[in-house]
C-alpha positions as semicolon CSV with decimal commas, in nm:
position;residue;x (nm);y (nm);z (nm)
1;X;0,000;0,000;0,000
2;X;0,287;0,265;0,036
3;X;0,409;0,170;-0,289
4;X;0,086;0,234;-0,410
5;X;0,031;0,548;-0,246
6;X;0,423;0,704;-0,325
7;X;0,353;0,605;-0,696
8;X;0,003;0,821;-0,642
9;X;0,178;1,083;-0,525
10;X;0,421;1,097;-0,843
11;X;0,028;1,091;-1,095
12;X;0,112;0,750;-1,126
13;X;-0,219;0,551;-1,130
14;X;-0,180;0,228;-1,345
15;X;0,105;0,008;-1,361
16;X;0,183;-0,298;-1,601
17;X;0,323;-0,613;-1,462
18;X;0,657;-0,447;-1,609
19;X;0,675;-0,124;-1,363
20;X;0,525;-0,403;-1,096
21;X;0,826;-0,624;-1,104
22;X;1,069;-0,319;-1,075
23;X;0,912;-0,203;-0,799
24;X;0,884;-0,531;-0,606
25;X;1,212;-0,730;-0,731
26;X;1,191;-0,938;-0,417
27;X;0,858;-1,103;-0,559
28;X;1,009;-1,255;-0,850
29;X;0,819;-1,531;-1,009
30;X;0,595;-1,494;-0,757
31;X;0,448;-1,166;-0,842
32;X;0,157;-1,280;-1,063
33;X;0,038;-1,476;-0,740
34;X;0,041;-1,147;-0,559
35;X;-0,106;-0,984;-0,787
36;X;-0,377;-1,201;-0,766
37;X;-0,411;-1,173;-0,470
38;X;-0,428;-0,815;-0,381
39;X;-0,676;-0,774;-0,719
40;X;-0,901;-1,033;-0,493
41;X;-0,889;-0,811;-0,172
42;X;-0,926;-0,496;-0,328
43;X;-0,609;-0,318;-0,299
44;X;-0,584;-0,298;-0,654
45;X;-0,825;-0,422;-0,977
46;X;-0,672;-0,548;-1,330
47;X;-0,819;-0,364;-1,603
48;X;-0,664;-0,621;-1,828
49;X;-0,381;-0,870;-1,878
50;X;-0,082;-0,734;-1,745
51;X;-0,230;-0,417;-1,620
52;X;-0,325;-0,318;-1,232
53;X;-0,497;0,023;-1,096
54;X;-0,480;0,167;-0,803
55;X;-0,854;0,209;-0,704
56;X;-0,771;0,434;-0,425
57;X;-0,549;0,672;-0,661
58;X;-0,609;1,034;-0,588
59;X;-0,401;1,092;-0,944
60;X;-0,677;0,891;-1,119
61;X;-0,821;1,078;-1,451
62;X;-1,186;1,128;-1,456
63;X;-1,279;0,908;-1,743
64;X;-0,996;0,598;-1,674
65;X;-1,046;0,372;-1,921
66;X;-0,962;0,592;-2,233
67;X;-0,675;0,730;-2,010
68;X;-0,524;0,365;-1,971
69;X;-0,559;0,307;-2,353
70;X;-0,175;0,378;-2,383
71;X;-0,125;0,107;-2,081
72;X;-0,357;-0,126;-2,293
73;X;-0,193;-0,058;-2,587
74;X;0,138;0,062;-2,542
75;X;0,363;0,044;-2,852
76;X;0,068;0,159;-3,097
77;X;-0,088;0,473;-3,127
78;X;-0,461;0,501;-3,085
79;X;-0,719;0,798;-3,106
80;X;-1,076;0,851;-2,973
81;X;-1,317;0,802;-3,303
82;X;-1,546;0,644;-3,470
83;X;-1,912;0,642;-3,328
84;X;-1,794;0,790;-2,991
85;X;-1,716;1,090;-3,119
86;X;-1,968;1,117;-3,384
87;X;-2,241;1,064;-3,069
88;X;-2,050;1,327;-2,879
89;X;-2,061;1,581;-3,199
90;X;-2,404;1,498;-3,262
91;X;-2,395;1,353;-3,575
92;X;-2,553;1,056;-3,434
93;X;-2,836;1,018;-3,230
94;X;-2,739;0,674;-3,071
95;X;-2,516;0,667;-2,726
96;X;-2,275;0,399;-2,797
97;X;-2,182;0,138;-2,533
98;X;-1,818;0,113;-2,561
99;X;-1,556;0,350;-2,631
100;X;-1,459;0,355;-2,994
101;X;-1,109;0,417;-3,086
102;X;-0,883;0,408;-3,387
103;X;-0,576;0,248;-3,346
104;X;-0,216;0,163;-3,529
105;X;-0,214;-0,172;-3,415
106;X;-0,418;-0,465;-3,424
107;X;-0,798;-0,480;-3,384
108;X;-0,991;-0,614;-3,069
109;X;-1,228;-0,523;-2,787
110;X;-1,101;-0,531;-2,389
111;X;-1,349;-0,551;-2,149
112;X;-1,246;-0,397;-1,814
113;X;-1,446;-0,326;-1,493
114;X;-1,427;0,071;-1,606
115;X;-1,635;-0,028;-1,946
116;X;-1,539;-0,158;-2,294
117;X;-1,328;-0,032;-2,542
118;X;-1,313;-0,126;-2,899
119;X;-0,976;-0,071;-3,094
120;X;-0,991;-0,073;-3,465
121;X;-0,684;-0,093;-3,685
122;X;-0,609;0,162;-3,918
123;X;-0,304;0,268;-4,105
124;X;-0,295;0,598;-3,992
125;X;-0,205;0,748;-4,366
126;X;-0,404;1,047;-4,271
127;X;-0,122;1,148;-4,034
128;X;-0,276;1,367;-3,751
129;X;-0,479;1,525;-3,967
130;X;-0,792;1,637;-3,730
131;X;-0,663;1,433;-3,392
132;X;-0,521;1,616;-3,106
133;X;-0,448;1,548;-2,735
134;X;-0,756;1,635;-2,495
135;X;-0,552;1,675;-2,171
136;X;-0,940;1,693;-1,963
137;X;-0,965;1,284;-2,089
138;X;-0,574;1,234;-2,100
139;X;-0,621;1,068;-2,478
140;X;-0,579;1,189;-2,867
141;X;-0,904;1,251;-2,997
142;X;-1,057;1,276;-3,391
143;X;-1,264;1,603;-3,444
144;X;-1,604;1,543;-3,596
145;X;-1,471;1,536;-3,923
146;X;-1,189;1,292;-3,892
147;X;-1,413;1,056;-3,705
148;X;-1,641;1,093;-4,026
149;X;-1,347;0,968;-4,236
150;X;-1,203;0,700;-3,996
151;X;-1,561;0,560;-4,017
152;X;-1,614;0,529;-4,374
153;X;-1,220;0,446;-4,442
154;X;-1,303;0,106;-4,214
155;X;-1,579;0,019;-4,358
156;X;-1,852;0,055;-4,073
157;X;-2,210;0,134;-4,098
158;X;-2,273;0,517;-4,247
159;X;-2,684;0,440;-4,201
160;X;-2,662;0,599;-3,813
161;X;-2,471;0,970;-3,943
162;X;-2,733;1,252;-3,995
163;X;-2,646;1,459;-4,275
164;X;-2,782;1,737;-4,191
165;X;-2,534;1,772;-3,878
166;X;-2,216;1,715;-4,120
167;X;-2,324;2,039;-4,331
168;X;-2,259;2,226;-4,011
């Protein structure tokens, strides 16, 4: 628990099994046993495979799970999109039920106790055209516009956009 709270204290929130075995070098192959077993009594949950929170983290973001997209995904670069933002904008009437984000790597959907978030692949040969870093949600996020494109360049349903809110 004072690990916990001293990494708080630095912003630091999540930690892969990586950081984890730094910090605790004593643990050894033991470590995914512990970290079993402090997931099971609270002291910290596993938003996915390899990756802890601290629940009691001060430093925690206010939306979590798309700050910990760069813990989920760490060697590929990934952007809020797709239907999220298009809901968010407007441009669709529907609330979707997962975070939607593009992403440089592969495709695939994590379910963690903080909600789902889906991941699809794109090559990115837009550049950063239209995505910038929203430091409020600690992620990259597509404008309206980009979101538009990242949708139709995949391939996913264009039925749900309202026209009338992409002449705006």
């Amino acid at each position: 628990m004072a690990v916990l709270d001293d990494m708080d204290r630095q912003g630091i929130w999540a930690l892969d099994t990586h950081r984890l075995a730094l910090l605790f070098p004593k643990e050894g192959n033991q470590l995914n046993i512990s970290l079993s077993r402090q997931a099971r009594a609270g002291y910290i949950t596993r938003l996915s495979r390899g990756v802890y929170v601290n629940p009691r983290a001060r430093s925690m973001p206010a939306e979590p799970l798309l700050a910990a997209s760069s813990f989920l995904r760490p060697f590929d670069f990934a952007w809020l999109s797709l239907e999220s933002v298009l809901s968010e904008a407007g441009w669709i009437s529907q609330i979707p039920m997962r975070y939607t984000m593009m992403t440089t790597g592969r495709s695939g959907v994590i379910e963690t106790p903080y909600g789902v978030i889906e991941f699809t692949h794109s090559s990115c040969s837009k550049g950063m055209e239209g995505i910038s870093f929203d430091p409020a949600r600690s992620c990259y996020m597509a404008d309206p516009g980009r979101a538009y494109s990242d949708l139709r360049n995949v391939g996913r349903n264009l039925d749900l956009v309202e026209p009338l809110e992409m002449a705006r």
